[in-house]
C-alpha positions in Angstrom: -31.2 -63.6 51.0 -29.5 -60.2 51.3 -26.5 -59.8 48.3 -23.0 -59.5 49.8 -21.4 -60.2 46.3 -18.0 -59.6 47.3 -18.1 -61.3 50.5 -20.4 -58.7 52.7 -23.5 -57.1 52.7 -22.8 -53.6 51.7 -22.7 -51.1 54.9 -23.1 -53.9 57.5 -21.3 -56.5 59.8 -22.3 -60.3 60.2 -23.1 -59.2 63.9 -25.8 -56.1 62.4 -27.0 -59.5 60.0 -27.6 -61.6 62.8 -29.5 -58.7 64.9 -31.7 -58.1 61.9 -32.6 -61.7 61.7 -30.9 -62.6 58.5 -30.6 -66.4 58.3 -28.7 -66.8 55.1 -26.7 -64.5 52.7 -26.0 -64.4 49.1 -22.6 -64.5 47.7 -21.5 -64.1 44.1 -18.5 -66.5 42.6 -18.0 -64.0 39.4 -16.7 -61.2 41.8 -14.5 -63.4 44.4 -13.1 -65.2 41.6 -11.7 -61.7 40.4 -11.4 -60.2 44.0 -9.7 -61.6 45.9 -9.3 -64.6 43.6 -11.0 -68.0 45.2 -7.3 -69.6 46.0 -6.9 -66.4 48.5 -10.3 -67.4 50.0 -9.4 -70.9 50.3 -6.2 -70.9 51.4 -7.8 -68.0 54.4 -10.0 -70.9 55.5 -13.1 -70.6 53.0 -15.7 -67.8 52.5 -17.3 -68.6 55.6 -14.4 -67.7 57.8 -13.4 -64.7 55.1 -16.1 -63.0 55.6 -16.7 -64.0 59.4 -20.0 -65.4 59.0 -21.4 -68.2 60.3 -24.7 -68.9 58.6 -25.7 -70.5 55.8 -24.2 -69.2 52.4 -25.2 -69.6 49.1 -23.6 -68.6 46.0 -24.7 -67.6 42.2 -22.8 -69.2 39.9 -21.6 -65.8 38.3 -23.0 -66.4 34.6 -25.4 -63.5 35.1 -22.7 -61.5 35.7 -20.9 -62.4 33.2 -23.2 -61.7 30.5 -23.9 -58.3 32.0 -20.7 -56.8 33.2 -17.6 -58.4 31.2 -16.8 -56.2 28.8 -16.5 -58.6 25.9 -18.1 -62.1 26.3 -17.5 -65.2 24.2 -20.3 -68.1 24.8 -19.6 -71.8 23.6 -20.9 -75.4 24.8 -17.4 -75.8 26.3 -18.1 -72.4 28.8 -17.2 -68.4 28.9 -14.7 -66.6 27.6 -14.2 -62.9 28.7 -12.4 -60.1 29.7 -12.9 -58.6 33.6 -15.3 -55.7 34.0 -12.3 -54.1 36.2 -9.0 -54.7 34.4 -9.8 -56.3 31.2 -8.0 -58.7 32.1 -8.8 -62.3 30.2 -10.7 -65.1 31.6 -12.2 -68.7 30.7 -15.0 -70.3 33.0 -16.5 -73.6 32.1 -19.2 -76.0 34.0 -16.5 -77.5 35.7 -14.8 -74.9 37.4 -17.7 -73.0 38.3 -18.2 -76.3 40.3 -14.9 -76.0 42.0 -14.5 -72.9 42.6 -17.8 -73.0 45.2 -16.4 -76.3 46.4 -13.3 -74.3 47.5 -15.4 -71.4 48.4 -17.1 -74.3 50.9 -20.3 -72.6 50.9 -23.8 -74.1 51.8 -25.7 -74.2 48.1 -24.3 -73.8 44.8 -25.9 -72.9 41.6 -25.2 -74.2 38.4 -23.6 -72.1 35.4 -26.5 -71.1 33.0 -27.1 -68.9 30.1 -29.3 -65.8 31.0 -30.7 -63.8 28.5 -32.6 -61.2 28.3 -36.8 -61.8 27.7 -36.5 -59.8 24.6 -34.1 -61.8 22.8 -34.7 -63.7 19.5 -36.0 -67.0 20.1 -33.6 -69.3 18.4 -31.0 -67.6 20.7 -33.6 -68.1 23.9 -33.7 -71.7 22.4 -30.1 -72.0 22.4 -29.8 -70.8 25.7 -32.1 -73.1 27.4 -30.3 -76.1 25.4 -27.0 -75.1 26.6 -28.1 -74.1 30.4 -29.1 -77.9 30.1 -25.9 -79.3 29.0 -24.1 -77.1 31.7 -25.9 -78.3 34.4 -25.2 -81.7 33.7 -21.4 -81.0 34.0 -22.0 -79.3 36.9 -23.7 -82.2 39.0 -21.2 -84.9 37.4 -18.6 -82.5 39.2 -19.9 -81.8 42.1 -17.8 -83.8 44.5 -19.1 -82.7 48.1 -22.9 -84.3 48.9 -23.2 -81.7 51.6 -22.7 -78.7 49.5 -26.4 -78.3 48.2 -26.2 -77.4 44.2 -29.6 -76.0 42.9 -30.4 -76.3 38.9 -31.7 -73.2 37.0 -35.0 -73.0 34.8 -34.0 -70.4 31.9 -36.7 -70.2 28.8 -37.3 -66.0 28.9 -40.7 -65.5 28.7 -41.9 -68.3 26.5 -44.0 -71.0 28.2 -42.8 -72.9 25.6 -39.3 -72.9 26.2 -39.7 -72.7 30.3 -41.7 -76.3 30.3 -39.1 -77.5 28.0 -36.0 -76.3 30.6 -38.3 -77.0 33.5 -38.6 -80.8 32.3 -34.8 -80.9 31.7 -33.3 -79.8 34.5 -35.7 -81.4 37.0 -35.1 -84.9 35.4 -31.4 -84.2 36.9 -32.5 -84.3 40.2 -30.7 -81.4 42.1 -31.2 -80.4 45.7 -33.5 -77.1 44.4 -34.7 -75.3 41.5 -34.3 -71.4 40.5 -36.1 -70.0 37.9 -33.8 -67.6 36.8 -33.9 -65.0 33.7 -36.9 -62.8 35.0 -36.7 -59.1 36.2 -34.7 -58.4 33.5 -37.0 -55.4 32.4 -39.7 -56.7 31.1 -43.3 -55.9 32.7 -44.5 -57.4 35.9 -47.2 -59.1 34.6 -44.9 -60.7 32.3 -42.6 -61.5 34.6 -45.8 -63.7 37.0 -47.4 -65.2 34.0 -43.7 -67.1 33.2 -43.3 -68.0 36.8 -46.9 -69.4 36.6 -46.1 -71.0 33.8 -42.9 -72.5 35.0 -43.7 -73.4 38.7 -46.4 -77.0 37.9 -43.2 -78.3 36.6 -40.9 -77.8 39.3 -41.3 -80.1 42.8 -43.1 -79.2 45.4 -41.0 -81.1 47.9 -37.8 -79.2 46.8 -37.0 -75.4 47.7 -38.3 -73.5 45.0 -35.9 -69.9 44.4 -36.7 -67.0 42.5 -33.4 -65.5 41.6 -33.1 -61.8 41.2 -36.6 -60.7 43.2 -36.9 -58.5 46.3 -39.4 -56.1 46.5 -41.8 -56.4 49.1 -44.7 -56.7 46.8 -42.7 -59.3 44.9 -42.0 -61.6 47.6 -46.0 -61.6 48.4 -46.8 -62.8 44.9 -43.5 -64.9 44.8 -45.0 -66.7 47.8 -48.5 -67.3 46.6 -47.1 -69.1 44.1 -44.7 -71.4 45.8 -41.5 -70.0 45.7 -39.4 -70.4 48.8 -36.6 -68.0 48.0 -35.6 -65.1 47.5 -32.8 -62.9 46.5 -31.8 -58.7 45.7 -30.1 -56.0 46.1 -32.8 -54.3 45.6 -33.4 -53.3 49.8 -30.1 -52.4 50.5 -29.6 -50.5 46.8 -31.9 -48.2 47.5 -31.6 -47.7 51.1 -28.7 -46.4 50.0 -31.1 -43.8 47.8 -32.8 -42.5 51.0 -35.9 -45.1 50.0 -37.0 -46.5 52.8 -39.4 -49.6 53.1 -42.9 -49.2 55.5 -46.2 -51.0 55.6 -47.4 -48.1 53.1 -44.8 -48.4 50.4 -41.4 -47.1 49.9 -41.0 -43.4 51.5 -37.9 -40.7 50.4 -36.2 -39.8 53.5 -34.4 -37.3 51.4 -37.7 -35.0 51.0 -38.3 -31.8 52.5 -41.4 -33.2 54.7 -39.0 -35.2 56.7 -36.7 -32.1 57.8 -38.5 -32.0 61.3 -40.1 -35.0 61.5 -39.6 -36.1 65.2 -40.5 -39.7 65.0 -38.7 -42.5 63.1 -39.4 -43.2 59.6 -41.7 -46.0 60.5 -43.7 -46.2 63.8 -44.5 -50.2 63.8 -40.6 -50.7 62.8 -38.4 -52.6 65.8 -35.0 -52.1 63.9 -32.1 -50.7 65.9 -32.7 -47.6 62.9 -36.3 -46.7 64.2 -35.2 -47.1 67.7 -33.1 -44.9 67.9 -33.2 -42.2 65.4 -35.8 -39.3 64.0 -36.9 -39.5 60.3 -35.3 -36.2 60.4 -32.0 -37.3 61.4 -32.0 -39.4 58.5 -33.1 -36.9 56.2 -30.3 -34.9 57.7 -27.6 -37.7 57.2 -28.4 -38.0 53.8 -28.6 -34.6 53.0 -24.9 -34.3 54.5 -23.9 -37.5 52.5 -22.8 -38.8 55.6 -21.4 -42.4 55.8 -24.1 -43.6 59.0 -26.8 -43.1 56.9 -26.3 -45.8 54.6 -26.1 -47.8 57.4 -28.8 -46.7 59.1 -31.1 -47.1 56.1 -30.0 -50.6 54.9 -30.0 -52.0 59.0 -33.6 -50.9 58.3 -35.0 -52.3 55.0 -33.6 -55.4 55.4 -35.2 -56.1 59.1 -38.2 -54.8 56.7 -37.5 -57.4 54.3 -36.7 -60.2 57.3 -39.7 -59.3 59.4 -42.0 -59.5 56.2 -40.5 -62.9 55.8 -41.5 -64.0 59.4 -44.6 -62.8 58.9 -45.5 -64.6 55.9 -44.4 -68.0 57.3 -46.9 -67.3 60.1 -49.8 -66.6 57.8 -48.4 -69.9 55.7 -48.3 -71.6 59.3 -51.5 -70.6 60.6 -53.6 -71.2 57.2 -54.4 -67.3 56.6 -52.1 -66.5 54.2 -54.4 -65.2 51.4 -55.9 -63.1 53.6 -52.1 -61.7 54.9 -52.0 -61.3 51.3 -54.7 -59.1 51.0 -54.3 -56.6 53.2 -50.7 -56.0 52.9 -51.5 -55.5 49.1 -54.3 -53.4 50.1 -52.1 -50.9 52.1 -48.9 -50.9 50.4 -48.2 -48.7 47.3 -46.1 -50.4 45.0 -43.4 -48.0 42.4 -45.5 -46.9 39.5 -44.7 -50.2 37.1 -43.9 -46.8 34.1 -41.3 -45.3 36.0 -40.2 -48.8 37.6 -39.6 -49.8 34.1 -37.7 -46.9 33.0 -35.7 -46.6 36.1 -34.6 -50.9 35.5 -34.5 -50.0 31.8 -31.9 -47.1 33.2 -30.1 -49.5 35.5 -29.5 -52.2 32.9 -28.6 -50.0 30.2 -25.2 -48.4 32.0 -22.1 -48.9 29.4 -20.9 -51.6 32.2 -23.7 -53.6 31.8 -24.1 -53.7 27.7 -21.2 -56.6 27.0 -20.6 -57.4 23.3 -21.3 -61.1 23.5 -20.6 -63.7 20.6 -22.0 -66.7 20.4 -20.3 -70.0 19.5 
């Protein structure tokens, strides 16, 4: 699911979506609550029509970004209390109308509020977390009012098998429509991050869409897959296509460099986007070096028909029975990001003065 938080996928039109082969988007109820405000968006007809797509929609609760962005953030059982991340303006957010508020937004699949923390928080407040994500998504499904609007429960635990069986037990017993595991990415190490989700997935259903919030890297959604998850979600692809990193079959390449300046053919050879149809590598790498507005565009048209073409690819392997040796080989010939200088760039990302709320607990 490509991330168009604030109603669109940055850079592109529901009409570049559906040439790419995007089925679904990703929509995030924090930032339309505060822009435009979800009564604008429902009295204009609902997000759908806001935003002029007509696909599937889900949306994230918003928690997440509450706990990163808000400037000051008040947790209790009863919900959030905090101030706006643009105006400092005041705000209070329960269960309830976290419900709503998607309800009005009419989208496809809504997420329960939860708790997310990072892995490297003390455990009694891990434990507390997982508790309360519980208690919060009960509210939620006793609210939800619409049985067509799909609401999807969310595993928290950080990195403790411990506490992920415990949340994984809980929320399951609710019965939703689909489970996220949620929490992960969050800067600690890959391996970490595989050996939860292993640890998690036994105790979510099979027969029930399994989502991996927060995870987008090619590489990722390869090991996400061989593990059962269904989907998928990040900015990742489009955040740094607008970085110059494009995606190809042999890992991430820097259209910025010098070794593209008078490269004739497109970025990447086997690529059908509308990007690599069209255009040099060296075009790009002059766009970029201009800072000119097309080659945002360019560049995200073509990670995410990267993304959406891995994505049809792997449901073929799935389909056909050869998916762990699809597996292989694209692991074989892709370089991941050096995990080091992964880390330090999320650590970097995370650590902005935006994203360091003081948070009290109730």
């Amino acid at each position: 699911m490509p991330v168009a938080s604030q109603g669109t996928v940055k850079a592109l039109t529901p009409e570049d979506l559906k040439t790419i082969g995007v089925t679904i988007v990703l929509g995030n109820t924090y930032h339309l609550y505060l822009r435009p405000g979800i009564d604008v968006i429902d009295k204009l007809g609902g997000l759908h029509r806001f935003m002029a797509w007509d696909g599937p929609i889900l949306t994230d609760s918003g928690g997440y970004q509450v706990f990163s962005l808000a400037r000051l953030c008040k947790v209790s059982d009863d919900g959030l209390a905090f101030r706006s991340h643009i105006d400092g303006s005041e705000h209070h957010i329960t269960p309830e109308s976290v419900i709503e508020f998607q309800q009005n937004l009419g989208v496809d699949i809504m997420m329960t509020l939860d708790e997310c923390l990072p892995s490297n928080a003390e455990p009694s407040r891990l434990r507390g977390a997982v508790d309360r994500t519980s208690l919060w998504a009960e509210r939620c499904l006793k609210r939800r009012t619409n049985p067509d609007q799909l609401l999807f429960g969310i595993v928290q635990g950080g990195t403790s098998a411990q506490l992920r069986k415990l949340s994984a037990k809980a929320i399951t017993g609710m019965h939703f429509d689909g489970y996220a595991v949620g929490g992960l990415s969050l800067g600690e190490a890959k391996e970490r991050t595989w050996s939860t989700v292993d640890e998690t997935i036994p105790f979510l259903p099979s027969d029930k869409p399994r989502y991996l919030m927060g995870i987008g890297s090619p590489e990722d959604i390869i090991e996400g897959v061989s593990r059962g998850i269904d989907l998928f979600d990040s900015a990742l692809p489009t955040r740094v296509a607008r970085n110059g990193a494009l995606f190809t079959m042999e890992g991430r390449q820097n259209v910025r460099k010098t070794i593209y300046k008078t490269k004739r053919g497109p970025i990447d050879a086997n690529c059908d986007c509308y990007t690599c149809r069209n255009y040099s590598a060296a075009y790009l790498q002059n766009l970029f070096k201009c800072e000119e507005l097309l080659a945002y565009r360019l560049a995200t048209i073509h990670n995410l028909r990267f993304i959406t073409r891995l994505m049809q690819q792997i449901a073929e392997a799935v389909r056909l029975g050869i998916f762990a040796d699809f597996k292989k080989d694209f692991l074989h010939k892709y370089q991941v990001t050096n995990e080091e200088v992964r880390l330090t760039q999320k650590q970097k990302w995370l650590s902005t003065p935006r994203r360091r709320p003081h948070i009290e607990v109730q």
